[in-house]
C-alpha positions as CSV (number, residue, x, y, z in Angstrom):
1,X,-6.5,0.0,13.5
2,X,-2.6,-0.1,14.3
3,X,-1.9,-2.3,11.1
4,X,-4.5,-0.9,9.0
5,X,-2.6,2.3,9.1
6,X,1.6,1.1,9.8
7,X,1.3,-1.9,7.0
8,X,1.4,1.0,3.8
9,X,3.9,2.7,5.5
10,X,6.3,-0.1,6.5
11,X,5.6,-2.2,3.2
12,X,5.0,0.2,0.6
13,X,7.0,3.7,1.9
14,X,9.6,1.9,3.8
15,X,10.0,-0.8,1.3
16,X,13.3,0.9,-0.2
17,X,15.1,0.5,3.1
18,X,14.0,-3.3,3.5
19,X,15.6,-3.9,0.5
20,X,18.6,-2.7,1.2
21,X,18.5,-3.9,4.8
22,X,18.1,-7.3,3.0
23,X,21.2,-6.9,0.8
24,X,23.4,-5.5,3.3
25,X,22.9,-8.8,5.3
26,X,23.1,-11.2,2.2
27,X,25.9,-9.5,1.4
28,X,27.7,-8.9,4.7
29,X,28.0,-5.6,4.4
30,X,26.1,-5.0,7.6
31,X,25.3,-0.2,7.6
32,X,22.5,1.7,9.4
33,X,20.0,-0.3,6.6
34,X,20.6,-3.8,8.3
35,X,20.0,-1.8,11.8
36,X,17.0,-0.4,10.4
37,X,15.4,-3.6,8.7
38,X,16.5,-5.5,11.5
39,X,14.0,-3.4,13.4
40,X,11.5,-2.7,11.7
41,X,11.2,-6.6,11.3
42,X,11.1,-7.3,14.5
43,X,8.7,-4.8,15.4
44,X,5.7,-5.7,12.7
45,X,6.5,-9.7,13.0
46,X,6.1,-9.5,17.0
47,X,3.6,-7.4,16.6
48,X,1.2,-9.5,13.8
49,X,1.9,-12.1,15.6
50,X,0.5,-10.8,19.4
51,X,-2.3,-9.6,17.0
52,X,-3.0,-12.9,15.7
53,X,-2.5,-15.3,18.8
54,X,-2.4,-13.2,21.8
55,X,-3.0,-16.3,24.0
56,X,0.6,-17.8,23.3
57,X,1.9,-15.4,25.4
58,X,1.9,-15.7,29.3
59,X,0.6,-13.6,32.1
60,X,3.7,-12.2,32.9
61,X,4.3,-10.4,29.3
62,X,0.3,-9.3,29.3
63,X,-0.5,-5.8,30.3
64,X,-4.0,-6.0,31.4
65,X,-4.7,-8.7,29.4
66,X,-3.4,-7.4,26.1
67,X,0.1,-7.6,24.1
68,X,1.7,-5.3,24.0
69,X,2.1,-4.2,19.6
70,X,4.7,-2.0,18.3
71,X,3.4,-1.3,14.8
72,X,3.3,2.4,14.9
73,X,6.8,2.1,16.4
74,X,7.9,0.3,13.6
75,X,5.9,3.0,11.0
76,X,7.5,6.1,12.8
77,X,10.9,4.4,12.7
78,X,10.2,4.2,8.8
79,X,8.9,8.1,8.5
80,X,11.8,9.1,10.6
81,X,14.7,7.2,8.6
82,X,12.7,8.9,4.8
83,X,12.8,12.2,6.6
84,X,16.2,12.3,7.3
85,X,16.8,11.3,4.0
86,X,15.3,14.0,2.5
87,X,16.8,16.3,4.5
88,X,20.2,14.7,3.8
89,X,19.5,15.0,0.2
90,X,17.9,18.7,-0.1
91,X,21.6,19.6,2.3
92,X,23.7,18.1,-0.7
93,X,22.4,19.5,-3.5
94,X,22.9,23.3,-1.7
């Protein structure tokens, strides 16, 4: 249920800041994007893939058997960031 609902957020709302997360690092120009994409990527790719083969991982990382995810993490981190955005924006134009 995790992905169902973090996967529009980080891929379709939070798409803006992996794209210029991407640049920043293609460029070398590392900012507060390459921090955030840096993240955020971490967090969903860890996460899909303890979703998808939760038996990779040993005992010692299982909680009770289970992985582990960090999707809503990753989603929040998005919605956070476009927030502060805003808010950034509305302060500027006053």
């Amino acid at each position: 249920m995790h992905v169902a609902l973090a996967t529009p957020v980080i891929w379709w709302a939070g798409w803006p800041l992996l794209q210029r997360g991407w640049r920043s690092i293609v460029t070398r120009h590392l900012n507060m994007f390459t921090l955030i994409a840096i993240g955020v990527g971490a967090a969903y790719g860890f996460s899909a893939f303890a979703m998808l083969m939760p038996n990779i991982f040993p005992p010692t990382v299982q909680d009770e058997g289970e992985i582990a995810i960090y999707f809503e993490s990753a989603a929040v981190i998005v919605v956070l960031v476009l927030l502060g955005q805003v808010l950034e924006l509305r302060a500027r134009s006053r």
